[in-house]
N, C-alpha and C positions, 0 to 999 in steps of 0.2 A: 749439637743440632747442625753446627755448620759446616761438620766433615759428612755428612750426609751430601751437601751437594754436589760434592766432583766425586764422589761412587755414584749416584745417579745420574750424572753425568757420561762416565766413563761405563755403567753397566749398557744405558740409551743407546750410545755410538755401537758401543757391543752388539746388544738387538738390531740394530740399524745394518753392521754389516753382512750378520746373517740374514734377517727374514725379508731383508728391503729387493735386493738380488733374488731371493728362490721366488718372491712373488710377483715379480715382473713389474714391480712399477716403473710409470715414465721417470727418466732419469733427467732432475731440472733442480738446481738450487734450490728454488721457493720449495720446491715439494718436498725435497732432502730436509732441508732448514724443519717444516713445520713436521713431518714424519717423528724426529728425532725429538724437538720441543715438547709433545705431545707424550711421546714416550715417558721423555724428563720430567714433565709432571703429574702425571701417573705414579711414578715411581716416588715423587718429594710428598705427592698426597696421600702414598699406601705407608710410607715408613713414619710421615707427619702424623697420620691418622694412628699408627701401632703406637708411637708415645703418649701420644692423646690418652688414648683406651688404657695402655698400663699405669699412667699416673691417677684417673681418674678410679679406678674400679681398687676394691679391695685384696685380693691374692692375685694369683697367677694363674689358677684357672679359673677364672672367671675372663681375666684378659686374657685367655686364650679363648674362648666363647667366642664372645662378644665381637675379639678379630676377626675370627673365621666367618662369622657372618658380615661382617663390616668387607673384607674381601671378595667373599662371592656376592654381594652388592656393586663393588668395584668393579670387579670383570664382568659381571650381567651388563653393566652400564656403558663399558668403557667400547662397545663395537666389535666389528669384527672384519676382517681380512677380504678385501674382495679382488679377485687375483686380475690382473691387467689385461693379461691376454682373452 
């Protein structure tokens, strides 16, 4: 459970240096800072949530079900992109 946090850590900063630059945000620590945070737990709550689901649930497909809706829950919820300029 705890080698999950520096891969979503290091996946975060990843997203961060592609999509942060192509969508023009203003460039200011606070907003860097929480951008990236924001990411990180998106990411500890989608992989947190996939253990959940496969411990709890009886085979493999079913916890594959069950994710796939648990996911597009996630990204319906999680916002969207609104470009600076």
């Amino acid at each position: 459970v705890a080698i999950e946090i520096p891969c979503a850590l290091i996946q975060a900063v990843t997203c961060w240096i592609i999509t942060y630059p192509s969508v023009g945000y203003y460039w200011s620590a606070y907003k860097i800072f929480w951008y990236i945070f924001s990411i990180f737990c998106m990411l500890l709550y989608s992989s947190y949530l996939g253990m959940l689901v496969v411990s709890l649930t009886p085979n493999a497909q079913i916890a594959a079900i069950l994710q796939s809706v648990f996911n597009t829950l996630l990204t319906l919820f999680a916002g969207f992109l609104i470009p600076g300029k």
